[in-house]
LODRENLUM-128286 format. One record per residue (C-alpha): x, y, z. Coordinates in nm, 2 decimals. Layout:
+--------+--------+--------+
|     xx |     yy |     zz |
+--------+--------+--------+
|      X |      Y |      Z |
...
+--------+--------+--------+
//
This chain:
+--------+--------+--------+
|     xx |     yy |     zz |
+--------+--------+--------+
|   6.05 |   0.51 |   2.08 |
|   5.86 |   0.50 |   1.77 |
|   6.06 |   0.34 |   1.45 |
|   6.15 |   0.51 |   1.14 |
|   5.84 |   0.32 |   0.92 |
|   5.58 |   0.47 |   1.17 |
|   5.74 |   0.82 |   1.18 |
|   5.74 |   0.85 |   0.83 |
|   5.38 |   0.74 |   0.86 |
|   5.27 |   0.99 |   1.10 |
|   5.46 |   1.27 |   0.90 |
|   5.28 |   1.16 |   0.62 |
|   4.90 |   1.18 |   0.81 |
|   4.98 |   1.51 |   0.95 |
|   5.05 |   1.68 |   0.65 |
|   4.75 |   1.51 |   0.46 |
|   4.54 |   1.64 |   0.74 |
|   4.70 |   1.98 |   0.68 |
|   4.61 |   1.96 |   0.34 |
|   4.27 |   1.86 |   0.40 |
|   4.27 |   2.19 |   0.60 |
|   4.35 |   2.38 |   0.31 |
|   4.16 |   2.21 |   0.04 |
|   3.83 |   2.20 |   0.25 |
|   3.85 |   2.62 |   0.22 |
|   3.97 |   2.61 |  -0.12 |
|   3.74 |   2.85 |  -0.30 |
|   3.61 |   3.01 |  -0.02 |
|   3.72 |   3.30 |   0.26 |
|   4.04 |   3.24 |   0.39 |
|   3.92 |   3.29 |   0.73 |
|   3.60 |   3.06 |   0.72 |
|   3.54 |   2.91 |   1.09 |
|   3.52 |   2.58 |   1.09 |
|   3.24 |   2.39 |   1.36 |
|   3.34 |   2.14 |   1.64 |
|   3.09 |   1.83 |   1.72 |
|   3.22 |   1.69 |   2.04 |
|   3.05 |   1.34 |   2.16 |
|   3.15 |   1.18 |   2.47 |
|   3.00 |   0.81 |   2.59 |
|   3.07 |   0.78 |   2.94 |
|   3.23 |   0.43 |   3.03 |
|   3.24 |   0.32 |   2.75 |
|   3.59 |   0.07 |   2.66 |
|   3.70 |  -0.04 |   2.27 |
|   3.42 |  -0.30 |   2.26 |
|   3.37 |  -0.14 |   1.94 |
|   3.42 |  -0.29 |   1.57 |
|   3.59 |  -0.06 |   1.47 |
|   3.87 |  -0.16 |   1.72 |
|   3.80 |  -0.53 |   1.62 |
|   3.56 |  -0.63 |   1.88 |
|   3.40 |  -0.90 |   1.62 |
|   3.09 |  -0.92 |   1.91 |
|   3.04 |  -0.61 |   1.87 |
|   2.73 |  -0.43 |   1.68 |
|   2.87 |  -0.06 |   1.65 |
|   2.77 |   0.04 |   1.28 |
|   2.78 |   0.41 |   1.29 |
|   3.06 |   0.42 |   1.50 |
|   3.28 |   0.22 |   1.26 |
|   3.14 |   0.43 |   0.97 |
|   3.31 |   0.75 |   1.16 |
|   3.61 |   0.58 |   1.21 |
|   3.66 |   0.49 |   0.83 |
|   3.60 |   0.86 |   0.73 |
|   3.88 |   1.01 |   1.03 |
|   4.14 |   0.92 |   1.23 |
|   4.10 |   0.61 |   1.49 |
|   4.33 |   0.62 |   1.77 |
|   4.46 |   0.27 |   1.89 |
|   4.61 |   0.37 |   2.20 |
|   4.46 |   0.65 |   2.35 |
|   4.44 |   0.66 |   2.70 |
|   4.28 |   0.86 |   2.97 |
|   4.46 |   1.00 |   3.27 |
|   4.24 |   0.95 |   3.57 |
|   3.94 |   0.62 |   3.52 |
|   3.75 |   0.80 |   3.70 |
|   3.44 |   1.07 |   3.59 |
|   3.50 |   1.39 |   3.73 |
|   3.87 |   1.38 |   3.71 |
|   3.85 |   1.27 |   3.38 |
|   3.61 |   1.52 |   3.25 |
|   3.79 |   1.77 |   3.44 |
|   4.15 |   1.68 |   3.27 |
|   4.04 |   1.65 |   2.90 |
|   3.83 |   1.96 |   2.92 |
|   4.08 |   2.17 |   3.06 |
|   4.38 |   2.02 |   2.94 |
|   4.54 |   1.96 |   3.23 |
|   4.64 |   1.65 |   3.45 |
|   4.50 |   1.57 |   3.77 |
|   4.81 |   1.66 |   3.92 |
|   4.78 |   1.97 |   3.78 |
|   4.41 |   2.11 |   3.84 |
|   4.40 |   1.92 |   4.19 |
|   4.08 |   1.69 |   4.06 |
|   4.12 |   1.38 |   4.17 |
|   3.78 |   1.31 |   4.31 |
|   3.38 |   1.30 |   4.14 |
|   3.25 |   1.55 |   4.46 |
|   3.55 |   1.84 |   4.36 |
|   3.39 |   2.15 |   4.16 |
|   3.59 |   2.28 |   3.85 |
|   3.59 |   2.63 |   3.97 |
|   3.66 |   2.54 |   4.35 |
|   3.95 |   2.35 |   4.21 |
|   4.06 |   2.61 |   3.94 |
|   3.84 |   2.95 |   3.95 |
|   4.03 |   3.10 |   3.67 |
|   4.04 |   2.84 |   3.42 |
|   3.92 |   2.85 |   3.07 |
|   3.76 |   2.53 |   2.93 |
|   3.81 |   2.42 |   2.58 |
|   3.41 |   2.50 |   2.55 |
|   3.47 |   2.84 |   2.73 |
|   3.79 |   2.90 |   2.48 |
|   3.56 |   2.88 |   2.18 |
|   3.28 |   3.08 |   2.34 |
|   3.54 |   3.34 |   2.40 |
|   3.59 |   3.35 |   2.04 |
|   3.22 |   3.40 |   1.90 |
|   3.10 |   3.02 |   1.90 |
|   2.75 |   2.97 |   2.04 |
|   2.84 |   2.71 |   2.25 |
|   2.56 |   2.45 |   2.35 |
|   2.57 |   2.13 |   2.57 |
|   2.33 |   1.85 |   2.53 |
|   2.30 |   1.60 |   2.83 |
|   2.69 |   1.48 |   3.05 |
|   3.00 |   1.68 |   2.97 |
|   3.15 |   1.80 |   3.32 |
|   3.04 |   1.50 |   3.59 |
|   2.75 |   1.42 |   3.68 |
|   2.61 |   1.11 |   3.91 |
|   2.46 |   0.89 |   3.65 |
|   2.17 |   0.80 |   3.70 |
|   2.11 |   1.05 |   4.02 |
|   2.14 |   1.34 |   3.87 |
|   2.01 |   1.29 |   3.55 |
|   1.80 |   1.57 |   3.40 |
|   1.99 |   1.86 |   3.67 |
|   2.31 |   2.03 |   3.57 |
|   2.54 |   1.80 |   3.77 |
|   2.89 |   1.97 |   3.82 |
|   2.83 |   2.17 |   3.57 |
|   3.04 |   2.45 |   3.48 |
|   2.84 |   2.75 |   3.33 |
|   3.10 |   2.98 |   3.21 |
|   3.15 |   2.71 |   2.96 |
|   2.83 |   2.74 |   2.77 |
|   2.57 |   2.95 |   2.62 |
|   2.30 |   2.68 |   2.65 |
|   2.28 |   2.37 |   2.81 |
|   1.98 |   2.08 |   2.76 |
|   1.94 |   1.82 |   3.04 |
|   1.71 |   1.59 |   2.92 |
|   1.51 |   1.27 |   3.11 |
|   1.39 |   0.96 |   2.95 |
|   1.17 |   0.69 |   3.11 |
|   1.54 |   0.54 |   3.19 |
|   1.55 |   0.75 |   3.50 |
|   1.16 |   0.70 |   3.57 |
|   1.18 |   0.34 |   3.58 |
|   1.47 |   0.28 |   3.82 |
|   1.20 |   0.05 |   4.01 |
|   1.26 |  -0.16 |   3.80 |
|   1.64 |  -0.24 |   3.75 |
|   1.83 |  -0.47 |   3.83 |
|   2.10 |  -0.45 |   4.09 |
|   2.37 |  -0.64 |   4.27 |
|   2.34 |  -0.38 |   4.56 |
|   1.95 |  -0.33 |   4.62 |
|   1.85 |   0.00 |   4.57 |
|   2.19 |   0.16 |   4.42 |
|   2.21 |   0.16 |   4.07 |
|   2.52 |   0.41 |   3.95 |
|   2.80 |   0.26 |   4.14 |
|   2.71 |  -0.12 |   4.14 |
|   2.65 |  -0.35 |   3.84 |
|   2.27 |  -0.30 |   3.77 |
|   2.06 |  -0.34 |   3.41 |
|   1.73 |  -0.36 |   3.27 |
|   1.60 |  -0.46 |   2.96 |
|   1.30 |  -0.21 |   2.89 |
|   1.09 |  -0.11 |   2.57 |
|   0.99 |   0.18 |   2.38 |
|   1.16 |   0.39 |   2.11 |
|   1.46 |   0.55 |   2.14 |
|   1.33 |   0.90 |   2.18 |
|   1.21 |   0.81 |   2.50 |
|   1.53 |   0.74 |   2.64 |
|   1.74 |   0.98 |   2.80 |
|   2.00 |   0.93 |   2.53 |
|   1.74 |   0.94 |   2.29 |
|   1.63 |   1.27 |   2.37 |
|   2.01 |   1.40 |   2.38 |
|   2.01 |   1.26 |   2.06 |
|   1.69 |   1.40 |   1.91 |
|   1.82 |   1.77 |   2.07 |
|   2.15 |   1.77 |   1.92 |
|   2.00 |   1.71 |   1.58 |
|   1.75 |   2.00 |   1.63 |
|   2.04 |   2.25 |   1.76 |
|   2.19 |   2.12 |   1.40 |
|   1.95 |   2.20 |   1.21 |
|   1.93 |   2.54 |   1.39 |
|   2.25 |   2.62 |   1.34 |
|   2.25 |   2.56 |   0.97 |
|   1.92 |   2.77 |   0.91 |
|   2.09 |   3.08 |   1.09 |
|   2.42 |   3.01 |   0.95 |
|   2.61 |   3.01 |   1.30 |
|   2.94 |   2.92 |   1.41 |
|   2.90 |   2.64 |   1.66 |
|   3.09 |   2.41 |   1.94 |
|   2.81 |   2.13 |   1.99 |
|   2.93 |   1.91 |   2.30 |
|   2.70 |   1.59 |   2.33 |
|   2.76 |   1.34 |   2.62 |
|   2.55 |   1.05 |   2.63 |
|   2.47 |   0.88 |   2.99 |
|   2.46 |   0.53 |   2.86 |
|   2.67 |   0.28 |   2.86 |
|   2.75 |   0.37 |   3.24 |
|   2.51 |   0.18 |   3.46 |
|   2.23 |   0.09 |   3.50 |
|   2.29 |  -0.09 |   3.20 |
|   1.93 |   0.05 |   3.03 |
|   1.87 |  -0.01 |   2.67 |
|   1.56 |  -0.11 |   2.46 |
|   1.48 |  -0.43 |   2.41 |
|   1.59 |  -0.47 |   2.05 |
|   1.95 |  -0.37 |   2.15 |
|   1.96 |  -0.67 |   2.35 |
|   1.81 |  -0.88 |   2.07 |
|   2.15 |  -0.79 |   1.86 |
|   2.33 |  -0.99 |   2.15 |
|   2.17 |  -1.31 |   2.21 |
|   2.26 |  -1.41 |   2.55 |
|   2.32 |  -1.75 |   2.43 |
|   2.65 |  -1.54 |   2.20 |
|   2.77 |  -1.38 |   2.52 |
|   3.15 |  -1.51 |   2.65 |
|   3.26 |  -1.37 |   2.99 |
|   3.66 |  -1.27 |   3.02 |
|   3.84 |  -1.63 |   3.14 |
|   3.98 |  -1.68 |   3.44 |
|   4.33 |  -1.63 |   3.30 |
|   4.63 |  -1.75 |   3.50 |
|   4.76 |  -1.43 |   3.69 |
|   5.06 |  -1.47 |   3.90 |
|   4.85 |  -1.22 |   4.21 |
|   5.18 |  -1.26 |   4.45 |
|   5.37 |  -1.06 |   4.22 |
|   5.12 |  -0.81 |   4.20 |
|   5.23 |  -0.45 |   4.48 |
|   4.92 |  -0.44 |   4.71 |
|   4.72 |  -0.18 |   4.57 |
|   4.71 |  -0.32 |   4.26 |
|   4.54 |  -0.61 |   4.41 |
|   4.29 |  -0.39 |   4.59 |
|   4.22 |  -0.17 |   4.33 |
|   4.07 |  -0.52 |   4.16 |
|   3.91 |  -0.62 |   4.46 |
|   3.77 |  -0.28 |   4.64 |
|   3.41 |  -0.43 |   4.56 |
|   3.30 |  -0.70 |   4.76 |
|   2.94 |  -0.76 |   4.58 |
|   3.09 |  -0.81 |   4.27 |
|   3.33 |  -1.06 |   4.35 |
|   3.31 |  -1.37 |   4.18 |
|   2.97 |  -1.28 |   4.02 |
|   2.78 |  -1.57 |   3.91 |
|   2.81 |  -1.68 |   3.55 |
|   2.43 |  -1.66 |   3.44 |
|   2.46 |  -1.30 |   3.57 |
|   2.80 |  -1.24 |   3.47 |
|   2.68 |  -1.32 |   3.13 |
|   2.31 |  -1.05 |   3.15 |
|   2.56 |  -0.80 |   3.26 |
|   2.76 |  -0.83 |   2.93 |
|   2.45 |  -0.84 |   2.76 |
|   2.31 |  -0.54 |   2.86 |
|   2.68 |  -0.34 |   2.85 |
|   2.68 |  -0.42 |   2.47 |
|   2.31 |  -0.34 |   2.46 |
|   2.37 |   0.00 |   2.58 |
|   2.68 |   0.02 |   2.37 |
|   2.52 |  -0.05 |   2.02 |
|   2.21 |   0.21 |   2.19 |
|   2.44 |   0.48 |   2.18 |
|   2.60 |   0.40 |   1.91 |
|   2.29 |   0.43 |   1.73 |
|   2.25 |   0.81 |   1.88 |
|   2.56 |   0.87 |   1.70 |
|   2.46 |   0.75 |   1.38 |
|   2.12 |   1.00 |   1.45 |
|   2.35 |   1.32 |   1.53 |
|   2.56 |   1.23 |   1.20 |
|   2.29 |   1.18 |   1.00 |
|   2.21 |   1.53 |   1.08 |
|   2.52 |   1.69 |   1.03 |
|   2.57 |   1.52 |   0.72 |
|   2.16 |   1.63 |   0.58 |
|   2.23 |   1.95 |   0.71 |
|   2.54 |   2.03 |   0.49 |
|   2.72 |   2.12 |   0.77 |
|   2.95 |   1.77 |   0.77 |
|   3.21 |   1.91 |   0.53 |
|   3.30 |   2.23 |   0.77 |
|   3.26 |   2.04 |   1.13 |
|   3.56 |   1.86 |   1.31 |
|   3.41 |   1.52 |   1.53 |
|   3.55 |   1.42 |   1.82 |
|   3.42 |   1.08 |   1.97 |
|   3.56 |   0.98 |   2.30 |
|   3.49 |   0.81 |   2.61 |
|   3.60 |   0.93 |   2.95 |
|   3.76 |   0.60 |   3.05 |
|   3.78 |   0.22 |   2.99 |
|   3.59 |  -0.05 |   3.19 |
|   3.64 |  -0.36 |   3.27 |
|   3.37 |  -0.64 |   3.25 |
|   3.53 |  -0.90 |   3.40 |
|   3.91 |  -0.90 |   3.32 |
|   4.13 |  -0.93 |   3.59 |
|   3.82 |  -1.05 |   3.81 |
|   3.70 |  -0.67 |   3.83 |
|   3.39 |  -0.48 |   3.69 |
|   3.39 |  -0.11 |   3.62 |
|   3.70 |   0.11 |   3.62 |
|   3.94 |   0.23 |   3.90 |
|   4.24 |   0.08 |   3.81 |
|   4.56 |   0.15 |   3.59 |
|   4.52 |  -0.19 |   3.38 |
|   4.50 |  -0.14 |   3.00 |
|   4.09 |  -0.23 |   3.00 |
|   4.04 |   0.09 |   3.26 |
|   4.28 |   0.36 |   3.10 |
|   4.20 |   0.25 |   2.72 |
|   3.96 |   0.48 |   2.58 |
|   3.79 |   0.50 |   2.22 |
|   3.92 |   0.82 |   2.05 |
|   3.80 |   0.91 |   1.65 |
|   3.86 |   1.21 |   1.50 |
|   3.72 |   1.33 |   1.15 |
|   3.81 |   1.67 |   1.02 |
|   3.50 |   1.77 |   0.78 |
|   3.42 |   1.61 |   0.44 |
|   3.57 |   1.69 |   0.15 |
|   3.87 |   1.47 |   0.21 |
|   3.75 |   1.17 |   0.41 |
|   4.03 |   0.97 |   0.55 |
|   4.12 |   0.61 |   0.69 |
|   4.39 |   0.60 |   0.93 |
|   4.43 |   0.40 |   1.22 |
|   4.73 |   0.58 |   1.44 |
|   4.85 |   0.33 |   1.72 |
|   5.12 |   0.51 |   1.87 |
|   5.04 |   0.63 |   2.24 |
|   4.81 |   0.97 |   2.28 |
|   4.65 |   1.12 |   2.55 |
|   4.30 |   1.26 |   2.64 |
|   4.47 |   1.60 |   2.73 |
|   4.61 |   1.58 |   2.37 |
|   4.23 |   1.66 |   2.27 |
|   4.23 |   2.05 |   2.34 |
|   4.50 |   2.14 |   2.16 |
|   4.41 |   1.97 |   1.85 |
|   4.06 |   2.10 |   1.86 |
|   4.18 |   2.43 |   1.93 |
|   4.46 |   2.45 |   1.64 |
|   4.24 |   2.29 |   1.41 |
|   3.97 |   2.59 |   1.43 |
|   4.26 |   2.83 |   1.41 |
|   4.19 |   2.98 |   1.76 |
|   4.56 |   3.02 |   2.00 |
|   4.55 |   2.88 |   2.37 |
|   4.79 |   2.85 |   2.60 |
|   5.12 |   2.67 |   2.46 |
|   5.23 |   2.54 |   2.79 |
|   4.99 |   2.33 |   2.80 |
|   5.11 |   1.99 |   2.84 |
|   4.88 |   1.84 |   2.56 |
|   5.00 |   1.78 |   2.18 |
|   4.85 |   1.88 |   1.89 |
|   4.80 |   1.56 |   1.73 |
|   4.76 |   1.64 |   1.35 |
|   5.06 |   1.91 |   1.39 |
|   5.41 |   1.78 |   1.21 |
|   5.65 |   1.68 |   1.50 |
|   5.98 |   1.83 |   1.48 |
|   6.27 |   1.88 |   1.71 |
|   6.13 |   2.18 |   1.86 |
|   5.81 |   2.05 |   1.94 |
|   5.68 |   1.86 |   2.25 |
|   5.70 |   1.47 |   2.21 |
|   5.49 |   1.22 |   2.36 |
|   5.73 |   0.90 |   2.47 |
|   5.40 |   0.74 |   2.62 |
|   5.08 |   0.77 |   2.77 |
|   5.01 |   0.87 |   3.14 |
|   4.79 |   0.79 |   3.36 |
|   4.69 |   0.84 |   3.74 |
|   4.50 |   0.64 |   3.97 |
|   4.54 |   0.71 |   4.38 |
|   4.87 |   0.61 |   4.51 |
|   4.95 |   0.50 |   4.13 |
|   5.07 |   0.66 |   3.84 |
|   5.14 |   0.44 |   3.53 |
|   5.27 |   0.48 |   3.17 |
|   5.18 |   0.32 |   2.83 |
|   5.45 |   0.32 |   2.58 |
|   5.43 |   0.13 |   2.23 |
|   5.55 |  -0.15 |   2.35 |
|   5.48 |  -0.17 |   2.76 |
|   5.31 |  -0.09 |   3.02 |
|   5.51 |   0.03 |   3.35 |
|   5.33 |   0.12 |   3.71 |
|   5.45 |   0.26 |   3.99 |
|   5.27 |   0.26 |   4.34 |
|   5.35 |   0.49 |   4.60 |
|   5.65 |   0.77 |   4.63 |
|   5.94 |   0.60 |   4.44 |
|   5.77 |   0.27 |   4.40 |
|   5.78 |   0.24 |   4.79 |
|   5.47 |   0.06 |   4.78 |
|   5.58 |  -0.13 |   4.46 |
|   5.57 |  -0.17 |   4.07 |
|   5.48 |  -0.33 |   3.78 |
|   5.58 |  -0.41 |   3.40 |
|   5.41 |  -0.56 |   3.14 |
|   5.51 |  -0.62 |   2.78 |
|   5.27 |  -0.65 |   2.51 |
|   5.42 |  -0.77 |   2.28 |
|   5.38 |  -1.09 |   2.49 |
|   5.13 |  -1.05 |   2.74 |
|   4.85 |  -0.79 |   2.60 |
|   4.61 |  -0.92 |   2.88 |
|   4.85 |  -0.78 |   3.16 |
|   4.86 |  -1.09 |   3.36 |
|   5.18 |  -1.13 |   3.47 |
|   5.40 |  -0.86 |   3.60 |
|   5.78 |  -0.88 |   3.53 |
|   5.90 |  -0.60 |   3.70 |
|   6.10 |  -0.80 |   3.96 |
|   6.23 |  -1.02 |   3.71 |
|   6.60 |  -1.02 |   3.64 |
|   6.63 |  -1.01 |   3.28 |
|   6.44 |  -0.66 |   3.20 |
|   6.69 |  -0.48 |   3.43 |
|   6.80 |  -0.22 |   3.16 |
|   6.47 |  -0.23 |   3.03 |
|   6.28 |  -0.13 |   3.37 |
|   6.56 |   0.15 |   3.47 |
|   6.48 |   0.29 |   3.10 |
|   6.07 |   0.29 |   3.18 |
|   6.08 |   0.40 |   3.52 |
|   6.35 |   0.70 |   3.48 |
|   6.11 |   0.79 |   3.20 |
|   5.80 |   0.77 |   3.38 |
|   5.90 |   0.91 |   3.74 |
|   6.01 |   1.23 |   3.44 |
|   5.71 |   1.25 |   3.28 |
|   5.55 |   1.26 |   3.65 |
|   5.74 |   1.51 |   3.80 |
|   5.66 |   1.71 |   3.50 |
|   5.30 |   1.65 |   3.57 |
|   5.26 |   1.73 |   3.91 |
|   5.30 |   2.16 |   3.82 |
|   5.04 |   2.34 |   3.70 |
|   5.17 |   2.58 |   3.41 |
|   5.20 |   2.97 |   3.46 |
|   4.83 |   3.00 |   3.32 |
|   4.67 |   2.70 |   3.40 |
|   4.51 |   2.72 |   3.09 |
|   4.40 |   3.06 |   3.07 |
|   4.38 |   3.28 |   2.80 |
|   4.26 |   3.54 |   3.08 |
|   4.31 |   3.58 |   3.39 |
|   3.95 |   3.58 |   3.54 |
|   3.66 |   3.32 |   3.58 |
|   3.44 |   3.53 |   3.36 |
|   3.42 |   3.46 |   2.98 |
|   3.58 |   3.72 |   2.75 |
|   3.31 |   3.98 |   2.60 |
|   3.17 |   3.77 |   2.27 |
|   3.31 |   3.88 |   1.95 |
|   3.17 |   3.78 |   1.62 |
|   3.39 |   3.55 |   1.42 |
|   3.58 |   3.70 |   1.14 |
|   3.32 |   3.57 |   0.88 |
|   3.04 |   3.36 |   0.89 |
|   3.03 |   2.98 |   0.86 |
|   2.99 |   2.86 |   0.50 |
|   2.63 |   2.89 |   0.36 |
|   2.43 |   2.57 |   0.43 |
|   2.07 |   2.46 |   0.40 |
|   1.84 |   2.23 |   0.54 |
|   1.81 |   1.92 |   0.29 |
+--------+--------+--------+
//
């Protein structure tokens, strides 16, 4: 339960972000509509400055987070793509839309659903996506449509870089496969060439059209990299000398008290089992690589917004779809319900005028992310879903969040302030887990059998077997606004966006 000091706190950021609402259309029309810039990284964890990675070289990234809202502890609720995407895009959990897979279609899983895209599209937004929102195999399907969903958009860009063309030449630990094994490659060239690059370099342009024409706008950006191949520029690697690069130690971890499938969740992939330490150590090298490549995207798009005049009106939301691992707990990748797979970067600014510092380290959700978009532009969506509002004013009549949740398989876990508990099968037939992190923020040995948290653990898991049961049932709507797959007929926003010019 959160204390009194970081109540008080929150209160206190919600209603400054209210203000900042108000004051950033003080002087102008009432009804102004405000812009969304939605970026999404795909695998990418907190090896971030900003979330006090000292290795890591994230400039633009930490430069968002001073001017918004850094979430410490959000979390995703399936580490896995599609599921993922599915959840925070539709608000729902896995549980709830039936996604719990990469090769299951939005609309064969939920034909009537509106997307947070689609919602804003219904509502007059020109809604354009550059490059990897819904799943796509990366690098497979790389310049196609993926999974897309098209009811979500007016445009969409799917842009290929020499990244994709040069697959020859990368690395792998499975020959040949490149998107679900460890691979990387060290190439050259400029940015632009990149696949990234190029979302990049379209974003800006659909910026700087947008300003010119004075439209309303949802721009959704999702960048390919840092999920492999590991594929940056050469110069990105220079910023990480290989010489500079530790690899996670082999930490003590009592395994026999460990349920089975938490074991094989960390060991489901043989070839990267006990990887070797020279290429243990290229592989973080080339993960940070990609990480301070797209950061740098970032830092193009916002240069943009920010020339364009169109900063002080536009919410950003940067996220990742899930953690990853590199190492800890002797896995790679994601696809398990440790802290390093479900903990996901999450900044939020909300325009200009008022530029705030806040870190917020109580426990929030991906699904939390359509909501607050939503209320922030002043557009109504369906109230039962389960999501919160973050930047709303809790009070006693309003949903409260008493952790974060998270599905994986046979598992479902839940991060509170303070721990993390995990159970595995129906009633924790096939067994659980506790950690506290106050004590043990690596997750390395699980206490759930021991005697002294007795009170502790009945507390956790009578909270979380709640919180699943409530999770499992979609609501009424599913997250409609209507009841049919097709968008709403477009209606022009109430006024126009404020007046901006190119710079």
């Amino acid at each position: 339960m959160m204390d009194f000091s970081r109540k008080r706190n929150f209160t206190w950021l919600a209603a400054l972000l209210f203000c900042v609402g108000c004051a950033a259309s003080k002087d102008r029309h009432p009804l102004e509509v405000k812009n969304v810039l939605f970026i999404v990284a795909d695998d990418l964890n907190c090896s971030l400055g900003c979330y006090g990675d000292p290795n890591a070289v994230t400039p633009h990234l930490d430069q968002l987070a001073k001017s918004g809202v850094r979430f410490e502890q959000a979390h995703c609720q399936y580490p896995l793509c599609g599921p993922s995407r599915t959840s925070f895009l539709t608000g729902l959990y896995p549980g709830q839309s039936g996604v719990r897979d990469n090769r299951v279609m939005l609309r064969d899983a939920l034909p009537e659903v509106t997307t947070l895209p689609q919602l804003f599209r219904q509502h007059g937004y020109d809604v354009v996506r550059v490059g990897k929102l819904f799943h796509y195999d990366n690098p497979g399907e790389i310049g196609t449509s993926g999974q897309d969903d098209n009811p979500s958009w007016d445009e969409t860009y799917n842009p290929v870089g020499r990244d994709k063309r040069e697959e020859h030449q990368i690395h792998s630990l499975v020959e040949g496969k490149f998107g679900g094994t460890l691979s990387w490659l060290e190439s050259f060239g400029d940015d632009e060439e990149y696949t990234d690059g190029k979302v990049a370099q379209i974003a800006s342009r659909k910026l700087v059209e947008f300003a010119r024409e004075d439209r309303p706008f949802f721009l959704a950006v999702g960048f390919f990299r840092p999920h492999t191949p590991f594929v940056a520029p050469s110069k990105y690697f220079d910023l990480h000398p290989l010489s500079e690069i530790e690899v996670p130690n082999k930490e003590e971890e009592a395994w026999e008290r460990l349920p089975l499938p938490a074991q094989k969740s960390v060991r489901s992939r043989p070839s990267q089992l006990n990887v070797p330490l020279d290429t243990a150590k290229a592989l973080i090298q080339a993960y940070r690589a990609s990480v301070s490549f797209v950061d740098a995207q970032v830092g193009r798009v916002m240069k943009t917004l920010e020339k364009t005049g169109l900063a002080e009106n536009t919410m950003v939301i940067f996220l990742s779809d899930h953690g990853y691992h590199l190492g800890e707990h002797g896995h790679w990748q994601k696809q398990t319900l440790f802290e390093d797979a479900t903990r996901v970067p999450l900044i939020v600014r909300s325009g200009n005028e008022h530029p705030l510092e806040w870190n917020s380290d109580r426990p929030v959700e991906l699904v939390d992310i359509y909501p607050t978009v939503a209320a922030w532009a002043g557009i109504p969506n369906d109230p039962s879903l389960p999501g919160i509002a973050l930047f709303e004013q809790p009070d006693s009549s309003s949903k409260q969040r008493t952790g974060a949740y998270s599905v994986w398989r046979k598992g479902v876990s839940l991060r509170t302030e303070n721990h993390r508990i995990t159970r595995w099968g129906q009633s924790g037939s096939l067994g659980w887990e506790l950690y506290d992190h106050t004590t043990d923020s690596l997750e390395l040995l699980n206490v759930a059998a021991s005697k002294n948290v007795g009170p502790l653990f009945d507390s956790l898991s009578q909270m979380l077997n709640h919180v699943d049961s409530l999770n499992q049932v979609a609501p009424i709507a599913a997250g409609r606004v209507n009841h049919s797959a097709k968008p709403l007929p477009r209606t022009k926003p109430l006024v126009k966006a404020a007046n901006t010019h190119w710079k």
